[in-house]
Legacy VTK file of the C-alpha trace (Angstrom):
# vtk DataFile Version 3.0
C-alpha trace
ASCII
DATASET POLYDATA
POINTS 316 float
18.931 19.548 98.258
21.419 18.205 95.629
18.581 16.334 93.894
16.445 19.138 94.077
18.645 20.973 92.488
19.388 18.884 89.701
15.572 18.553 89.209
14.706 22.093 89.308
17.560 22.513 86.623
15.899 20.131 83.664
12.519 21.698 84.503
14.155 25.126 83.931
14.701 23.646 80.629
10.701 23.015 79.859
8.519 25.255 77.676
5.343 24.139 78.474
3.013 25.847 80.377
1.721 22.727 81.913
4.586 21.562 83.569
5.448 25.071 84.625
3.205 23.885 87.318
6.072 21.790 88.406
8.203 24.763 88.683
5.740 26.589 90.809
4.972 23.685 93.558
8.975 23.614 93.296
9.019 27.437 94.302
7.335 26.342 97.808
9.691 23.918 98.495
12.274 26.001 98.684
10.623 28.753 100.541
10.091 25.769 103.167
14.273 25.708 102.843
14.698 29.192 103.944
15.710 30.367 100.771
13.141 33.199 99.308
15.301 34.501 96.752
16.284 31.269 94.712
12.169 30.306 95.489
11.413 33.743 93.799
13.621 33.505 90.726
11.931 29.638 90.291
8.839 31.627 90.462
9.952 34.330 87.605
11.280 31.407 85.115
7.913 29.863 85.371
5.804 32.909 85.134
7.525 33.508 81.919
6.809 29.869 80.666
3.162 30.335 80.977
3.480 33.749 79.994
4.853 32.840 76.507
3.389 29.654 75.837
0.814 29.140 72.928
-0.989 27.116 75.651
-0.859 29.781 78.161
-3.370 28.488 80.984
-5.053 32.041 82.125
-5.718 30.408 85.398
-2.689 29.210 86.371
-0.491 32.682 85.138
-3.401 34.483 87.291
-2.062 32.156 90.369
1.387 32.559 89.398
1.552 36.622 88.888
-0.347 37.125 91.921
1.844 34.795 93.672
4.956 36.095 92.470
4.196 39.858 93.298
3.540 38.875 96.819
6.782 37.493 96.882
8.565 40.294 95.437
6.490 42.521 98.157
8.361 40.386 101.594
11.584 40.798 99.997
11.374 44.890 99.275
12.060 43.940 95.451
9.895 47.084 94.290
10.792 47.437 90.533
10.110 44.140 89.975
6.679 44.761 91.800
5.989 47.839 90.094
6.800 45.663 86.549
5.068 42.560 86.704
1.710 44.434 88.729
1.304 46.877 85.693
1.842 43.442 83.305
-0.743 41.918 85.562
-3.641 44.157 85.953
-2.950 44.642 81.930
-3.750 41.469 81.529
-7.124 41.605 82.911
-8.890 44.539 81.110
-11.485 41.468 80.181
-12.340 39.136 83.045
-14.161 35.800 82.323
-17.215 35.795 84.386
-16.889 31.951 85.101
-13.127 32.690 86.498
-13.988 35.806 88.924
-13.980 34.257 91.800
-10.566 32.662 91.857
-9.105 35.831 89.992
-11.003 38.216 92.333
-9.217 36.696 95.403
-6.007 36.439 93.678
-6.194 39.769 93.194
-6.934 41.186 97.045
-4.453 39.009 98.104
-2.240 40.930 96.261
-3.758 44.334 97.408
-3.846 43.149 100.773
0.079 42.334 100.726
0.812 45.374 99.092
-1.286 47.660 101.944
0.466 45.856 104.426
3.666 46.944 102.831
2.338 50.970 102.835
1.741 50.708 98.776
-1.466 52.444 98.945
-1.984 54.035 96.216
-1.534 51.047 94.647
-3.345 48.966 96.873
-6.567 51.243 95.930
-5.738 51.250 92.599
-6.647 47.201 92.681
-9.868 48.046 94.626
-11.338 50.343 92.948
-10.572 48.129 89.654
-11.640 45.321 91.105
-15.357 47.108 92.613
-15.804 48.651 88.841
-15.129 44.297 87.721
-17.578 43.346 90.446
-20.545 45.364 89.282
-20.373 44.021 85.914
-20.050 40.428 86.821
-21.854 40.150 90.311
-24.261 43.107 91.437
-24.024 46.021 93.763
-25.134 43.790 96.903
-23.235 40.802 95.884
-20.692 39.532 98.379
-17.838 40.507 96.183
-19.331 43.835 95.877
-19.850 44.404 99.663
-16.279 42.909 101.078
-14.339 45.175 98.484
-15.973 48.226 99.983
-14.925 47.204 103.400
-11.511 46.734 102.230
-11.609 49.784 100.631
-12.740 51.538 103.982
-10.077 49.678 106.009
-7.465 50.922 103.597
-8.539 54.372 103.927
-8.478 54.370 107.434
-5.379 53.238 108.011
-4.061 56.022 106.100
-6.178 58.812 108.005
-7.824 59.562 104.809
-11.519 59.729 106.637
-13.097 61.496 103.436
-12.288 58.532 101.314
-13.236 56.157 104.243
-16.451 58.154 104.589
-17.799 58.042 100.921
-16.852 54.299 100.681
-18.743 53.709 104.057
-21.483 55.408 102.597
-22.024 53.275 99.943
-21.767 50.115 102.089
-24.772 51.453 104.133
-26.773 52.292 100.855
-25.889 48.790 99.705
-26.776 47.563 103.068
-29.971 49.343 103.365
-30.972 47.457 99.856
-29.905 44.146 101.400
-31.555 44.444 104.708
-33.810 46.836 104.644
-34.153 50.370 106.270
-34.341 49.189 110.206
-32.552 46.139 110.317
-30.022 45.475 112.617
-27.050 45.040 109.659
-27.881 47.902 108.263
-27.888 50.091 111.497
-24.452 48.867 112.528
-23.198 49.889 109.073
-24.702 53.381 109.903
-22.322 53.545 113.268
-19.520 52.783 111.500
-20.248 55.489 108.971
-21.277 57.748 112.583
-17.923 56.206 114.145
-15.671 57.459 110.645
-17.437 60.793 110.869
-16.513 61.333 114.669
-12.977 61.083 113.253
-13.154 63.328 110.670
-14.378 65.908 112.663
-17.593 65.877 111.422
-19.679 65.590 114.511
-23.202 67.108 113.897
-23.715 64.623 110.984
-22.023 61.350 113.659
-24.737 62.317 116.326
-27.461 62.533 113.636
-26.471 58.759 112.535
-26.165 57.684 116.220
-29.556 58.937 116.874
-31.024 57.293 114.107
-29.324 54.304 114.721
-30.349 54.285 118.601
-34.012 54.924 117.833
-34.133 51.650 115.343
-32.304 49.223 117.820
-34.380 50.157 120.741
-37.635 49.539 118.797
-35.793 45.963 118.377
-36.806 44.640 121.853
-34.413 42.365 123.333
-33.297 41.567 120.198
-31.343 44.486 119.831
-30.110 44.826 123.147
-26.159 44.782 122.608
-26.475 46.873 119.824
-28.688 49.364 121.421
-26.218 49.564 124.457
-23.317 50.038 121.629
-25.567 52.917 120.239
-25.933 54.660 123.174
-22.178 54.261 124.124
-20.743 56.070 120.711
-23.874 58.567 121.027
-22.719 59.239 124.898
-19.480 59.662 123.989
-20.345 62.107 120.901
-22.320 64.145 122.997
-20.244 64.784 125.298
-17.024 65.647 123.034
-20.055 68.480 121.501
-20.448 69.678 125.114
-23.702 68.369 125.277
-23.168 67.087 128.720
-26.855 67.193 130.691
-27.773 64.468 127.914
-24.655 62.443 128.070
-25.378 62.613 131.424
-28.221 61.247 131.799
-27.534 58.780 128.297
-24.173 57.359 131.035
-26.121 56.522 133.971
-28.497 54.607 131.364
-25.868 52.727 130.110
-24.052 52.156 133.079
-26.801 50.521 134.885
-27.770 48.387 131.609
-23.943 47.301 131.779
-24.423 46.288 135.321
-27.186 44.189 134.776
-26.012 42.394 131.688
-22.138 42.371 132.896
-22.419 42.697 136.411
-21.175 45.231 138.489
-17.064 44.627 137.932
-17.524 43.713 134.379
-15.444 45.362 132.124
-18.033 46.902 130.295
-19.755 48.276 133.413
-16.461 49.603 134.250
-16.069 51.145 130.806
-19.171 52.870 131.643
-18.201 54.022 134.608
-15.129 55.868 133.328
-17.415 56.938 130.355
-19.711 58.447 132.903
-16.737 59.881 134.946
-15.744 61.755 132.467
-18.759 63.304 131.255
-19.065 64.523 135.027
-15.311 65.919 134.873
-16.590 67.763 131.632
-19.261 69.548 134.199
-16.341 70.609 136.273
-18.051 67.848 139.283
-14.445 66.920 139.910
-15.394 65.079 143.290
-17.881 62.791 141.821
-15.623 61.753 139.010
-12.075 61.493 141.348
-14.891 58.802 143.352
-16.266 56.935 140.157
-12.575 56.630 138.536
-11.292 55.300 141.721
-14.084 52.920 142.053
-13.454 51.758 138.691
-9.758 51.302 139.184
-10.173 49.540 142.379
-12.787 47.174 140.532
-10.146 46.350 137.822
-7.654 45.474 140.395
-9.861 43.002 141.879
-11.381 41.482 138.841
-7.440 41.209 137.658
-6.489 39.376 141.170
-9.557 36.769 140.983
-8.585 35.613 137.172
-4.909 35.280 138.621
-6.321 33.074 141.473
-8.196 30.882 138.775
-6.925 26.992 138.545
-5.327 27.149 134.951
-7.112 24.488 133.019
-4.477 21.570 131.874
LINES 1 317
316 0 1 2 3 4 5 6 7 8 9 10 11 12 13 14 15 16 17 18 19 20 21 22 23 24 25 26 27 28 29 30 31 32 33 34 35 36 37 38 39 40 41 42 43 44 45 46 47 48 49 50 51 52 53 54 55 56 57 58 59 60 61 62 63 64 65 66 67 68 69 70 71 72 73 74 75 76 77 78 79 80 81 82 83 84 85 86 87 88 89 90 91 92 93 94 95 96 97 98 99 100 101 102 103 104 105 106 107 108 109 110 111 112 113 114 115 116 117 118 119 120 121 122 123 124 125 126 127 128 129 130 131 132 133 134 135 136 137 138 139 140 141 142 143 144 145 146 147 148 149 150 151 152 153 154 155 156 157 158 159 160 161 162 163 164 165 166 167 168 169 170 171 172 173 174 175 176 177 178 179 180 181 182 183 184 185 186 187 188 189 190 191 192 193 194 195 196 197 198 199 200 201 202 203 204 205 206 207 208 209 210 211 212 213 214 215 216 217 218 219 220 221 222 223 224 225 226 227 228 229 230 231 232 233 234 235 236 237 238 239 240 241 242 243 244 245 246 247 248 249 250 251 252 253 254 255 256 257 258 259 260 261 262 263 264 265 266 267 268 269 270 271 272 273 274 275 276 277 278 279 280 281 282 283 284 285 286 287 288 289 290 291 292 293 294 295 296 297 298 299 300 301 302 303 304 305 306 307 308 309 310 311 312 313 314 315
């Protein structure tokens, strides 16, 4: 560590953005040594280099902000965060089109660290820069275009914020739809996610309309679009019956119990799922008996299933 030391202290020295480099590979090195805060500072003198060299490589202060904010994130340093992400995303009011990619990634990184860390707000403010960047460089159904708008639907989730979760969701099964087409399966498993955020948010007339739609396509599928169909009918089931729509969720369970027991056999877990699924739609119709008899046979199919894995030779 001496020499490292002693290294690190003539490169702190440098003004050149090139060899800042240095300083940066240096950075992980001492991470490695269990000590974040003196790899962080290393980090800061570097980012500074580039930052006020003539020879500033746009690249490499991209990987070094980015890098440097994440690093400020673990260690709850939140000025410093606030400071160098409002330098940052300053910095990029022009993107070059032939750098997006690396910058693009650099950048969720960064959003993804700073969700993690509850920064939302700020977290969305890097999405929704970052989807208005992607439909000037890329396209609407471009990758980059497509995975933002998940993240942006993951981020609103977490937060319980189902009206920003449903718009963004939205858009992914419009962009979908373009990609795919109307009735293909991608497209119709974006549309039960959209169903699935709308269960959430209350808004259950428009889910069951989606999951409808969505059941209707799969089954025309064939075999195809078996799982998904049985998926389908599961979240439609289970909509149905939270409306109090119970004779079809009725009949909708039994169809999807016995469809689980052929694909999964009878003490699969999915049959079992069923089972419960089915149990409680009949608890719903105040048919305590049958349900007390499904739920136990459920449970005691668990308990069995549980024992015979625990028997299994464990594989050296």
């Amino acid at each position: 560590m001496a020499a490292l030391d002693r290294f690190i202290k003539v490169c702190a020295n440098i003004e050149d953005a090139g060899l800042a480099l240095t300083l940066f590979d240096l950075c992980f090195v001492r991470w490695k040594c269990v000590e974040s805060f003196k790899g962080t500072e290393l980090m800061s003198h570097a980012l500074e280099t580039v930052r006020t060299s003539e020879r500033c490589s746009k690249p490499l202060y991209i990987r070094l902000a980015g890098e440097l904010i994440c690093r400020y994130c673990g260690l709850d340093r939140w000025e410093e965060v606030e400071k160098e992400l409002q330098f940052f995303l300053g910095t990029l009011d022009v993107f070059e089109a032939e750098r997006f990619p690396p910058t693009s990634n650099m950048l969720l990184r960064v959003a993804e660290v700073l969700k993690n860390s509850s920064k939302w707000t700020e977290a969305d403010n890097i999405y929704q820069m970052l989807y208005s960047y992607t439909l000037g460089f890329r396209s609407r159904t471009s990758y980059y275009s497509t995975n933002t708008l998940r993240l942006m639907v993951n981020l609103f989730e977490v937060q319980s914020n189902y009206k920003g979760a449903g718009e963004s969701q939205s858009q992914l099964l419009k962009t979908y739809q373009q990609i795919f087409g109307l009735e293909s399966a991608e497209t119709q498993w974006q549309k039960l996610e959209l169903a699935r955020i709308y269960e959430k948010d209350e808004r259950l007339v428009e889910c069951v309309i989606l999951q409808r739609q969505a059941l209707q396509v799969t089954e025309s599928l064939g075999q195809d679009g078996r799982q998904n169909t049985l998926t389908a009918k599961t979240q439609l089931c289970r909509a149905l019956t939270r409306n109090q729509v119970l004779d079809e969720a009725e009949s909708l369970a039994r169809e999807i119990v016995a469809e689980c027991s052929d694909l999964h056999g009878n003490s699969g877990s999915e049959t079992l799922t069923a089972m419960n699924d089915l149990a409680l739609v009949l608890n719903n119709q105040e048919r305590c008996e049958e349900a007390i008899v499904l739920y136990k046979k459920s449970s005691i199919s668990k308990k069995r299933h549980l024992v015979k894995c625990m028997n299994q030779p464990v594989m050296q």
